[in-house]
N, C-alpha and C positions, 0 to 999 in steps of 0.2 A: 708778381713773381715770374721769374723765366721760365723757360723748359727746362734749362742746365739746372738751376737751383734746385724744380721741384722732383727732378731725376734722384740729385744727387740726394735729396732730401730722404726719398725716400729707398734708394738703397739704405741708405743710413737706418733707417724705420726696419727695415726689412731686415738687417745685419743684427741691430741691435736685438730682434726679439727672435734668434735662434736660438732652441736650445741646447745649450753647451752639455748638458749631460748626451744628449745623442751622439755628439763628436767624440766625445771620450769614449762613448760605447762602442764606436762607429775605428778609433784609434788600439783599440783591447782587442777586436779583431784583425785586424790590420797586422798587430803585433803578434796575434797568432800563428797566422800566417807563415810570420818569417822563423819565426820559434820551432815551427814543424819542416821546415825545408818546400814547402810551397810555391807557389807560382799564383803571382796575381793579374788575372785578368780584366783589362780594362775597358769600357764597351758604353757608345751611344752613339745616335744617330746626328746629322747635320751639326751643331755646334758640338754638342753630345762627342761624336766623334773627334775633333779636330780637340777638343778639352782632354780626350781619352788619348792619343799622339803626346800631346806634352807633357802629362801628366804621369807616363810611362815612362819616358826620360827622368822626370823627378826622382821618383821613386827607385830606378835602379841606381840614379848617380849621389840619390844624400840618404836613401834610405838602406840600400843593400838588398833589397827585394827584386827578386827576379820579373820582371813585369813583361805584359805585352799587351800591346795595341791591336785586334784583330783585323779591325777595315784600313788598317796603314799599310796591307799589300794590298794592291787596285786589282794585279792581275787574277789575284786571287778571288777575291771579292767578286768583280764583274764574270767573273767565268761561272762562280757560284749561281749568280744573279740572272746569268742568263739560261744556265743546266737546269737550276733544284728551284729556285723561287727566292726573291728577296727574304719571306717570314722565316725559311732553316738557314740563310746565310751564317747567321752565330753560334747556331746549335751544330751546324755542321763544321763548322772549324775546332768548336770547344770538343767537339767528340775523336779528331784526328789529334790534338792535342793529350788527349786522354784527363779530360779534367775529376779531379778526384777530390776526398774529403781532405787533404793539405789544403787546397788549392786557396781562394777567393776568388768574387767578380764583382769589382765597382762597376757601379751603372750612374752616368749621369744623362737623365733625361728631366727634362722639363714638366711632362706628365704621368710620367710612370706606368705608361702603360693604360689596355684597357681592351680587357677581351670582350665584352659587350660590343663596342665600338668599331672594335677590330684595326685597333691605335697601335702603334710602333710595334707589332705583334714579333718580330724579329729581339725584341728583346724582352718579352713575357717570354719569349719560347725559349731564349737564352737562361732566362734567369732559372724556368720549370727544370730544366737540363741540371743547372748549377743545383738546386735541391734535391733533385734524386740521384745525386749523385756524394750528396753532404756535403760539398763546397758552401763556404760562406758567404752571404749577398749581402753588401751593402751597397745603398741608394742615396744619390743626394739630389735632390729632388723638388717638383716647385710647388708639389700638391700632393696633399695626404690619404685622396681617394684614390691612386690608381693604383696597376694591381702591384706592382713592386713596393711600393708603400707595405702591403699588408703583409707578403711573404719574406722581405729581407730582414738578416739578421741584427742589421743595423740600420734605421732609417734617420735620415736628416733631412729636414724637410723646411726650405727656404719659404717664408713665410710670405704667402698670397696678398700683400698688402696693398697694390694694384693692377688690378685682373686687366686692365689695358696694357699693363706694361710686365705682364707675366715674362712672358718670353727673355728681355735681354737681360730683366734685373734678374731672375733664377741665372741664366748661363752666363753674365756677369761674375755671382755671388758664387758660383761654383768652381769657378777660378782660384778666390780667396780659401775656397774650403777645405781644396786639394793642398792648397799652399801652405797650409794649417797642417794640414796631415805632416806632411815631409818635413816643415820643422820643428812639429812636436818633438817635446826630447823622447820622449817614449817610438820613436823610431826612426829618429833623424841619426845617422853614423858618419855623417862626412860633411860638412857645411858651405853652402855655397859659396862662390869664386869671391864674393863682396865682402862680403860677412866674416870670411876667412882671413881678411887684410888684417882687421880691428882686433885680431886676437891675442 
């Protein structure tokens, strides 16, 4: 068997045993959200991030959800980074924002976090922010022990089914997950440029 094959194989493994009631759970907030006049906030690190930029666009252009991206301003960011410390970069922008109980925060990370550890603590400290402030947390995620696992409203959690190849198949699948959101009919309002021909 190749590489290519047992890749694809096992995204496929991996796709196949998510469970779809999380996404629905994970889609009911979401829908909240927009229902209340909210603001969804979208947040993670290295891939995390650059998933968090596109998926911001989704969502304001097929969903009607007012979204944003917070590390998609650099200047802001690195000034952040180099004043206050990388771990309050999130929390200190969620709080000039004024993030409230309308609001949401999708988080895609691959680990979820992990104060033990003192793992992506820029986003345990995002997420602590979002709960005491009652905003909604949903995670999609590649592992079920860390700590956004436990405290988000909705968890989705892309299923571990090769710990070598954790990393690309999570922010891979995290792709397809977000892509799910937006043309859910349950929040999809505008449909994409392709999609739009066929109608």
């Amino acid at each position: 068997m190749t590489f290519s094959t047992e890749f694809i194989e096992k995204c496929a493994s991996a796709l196949n045993n998510i469970d779809a009631g999380s996404i629905e759970q994970a889609v009911l907030q979401l829908a909240r959200v927009r229902k209340f006049g909210g603001r969804l906030f979208i947040i993670g690190s290295g891939g995390g991030a650059g998933h968090a930029s596109h998926a911001t666009g989704d969502f304001r252009k097929m969903c009607s959800i007012e979204a944003y991206a917070p590390y998609d301003n650099v200047s802001e960011l690195t000034a952040r980074v180099n004043d206050e410390g990388w771990e309050s970069t999130l929390v200190n922008w969620l709080h000039v924002s004024r993030l409230n109980k309308n609001d949401g925060l999708l988080v895609f990370s691959v680990g979820g976090g992990n104060t033990e550890h003192n793992i992506s603590m820029n986003l345990v400290n995002a997420v602590s922010f979002a709960k005491q402030n009652g905003s909604v947390v949903i995670g999609v995620l590649g592992k079920d022990g860390g700590h956004i696992a436990k405290v988000a409203d909705a968890t989705i959690v892309i299923p571990n089914l090769a710990p070598e190849l954790v990393t690309p198949i999570t922010e891979g699948l995290q792709a397809v997950i977000w892509h799910l959101f937006v043309s859910h009919p349950d929040l999809q309002t505008n449909s994409a440029k392709w999609e739009g021909l066929y109608k």
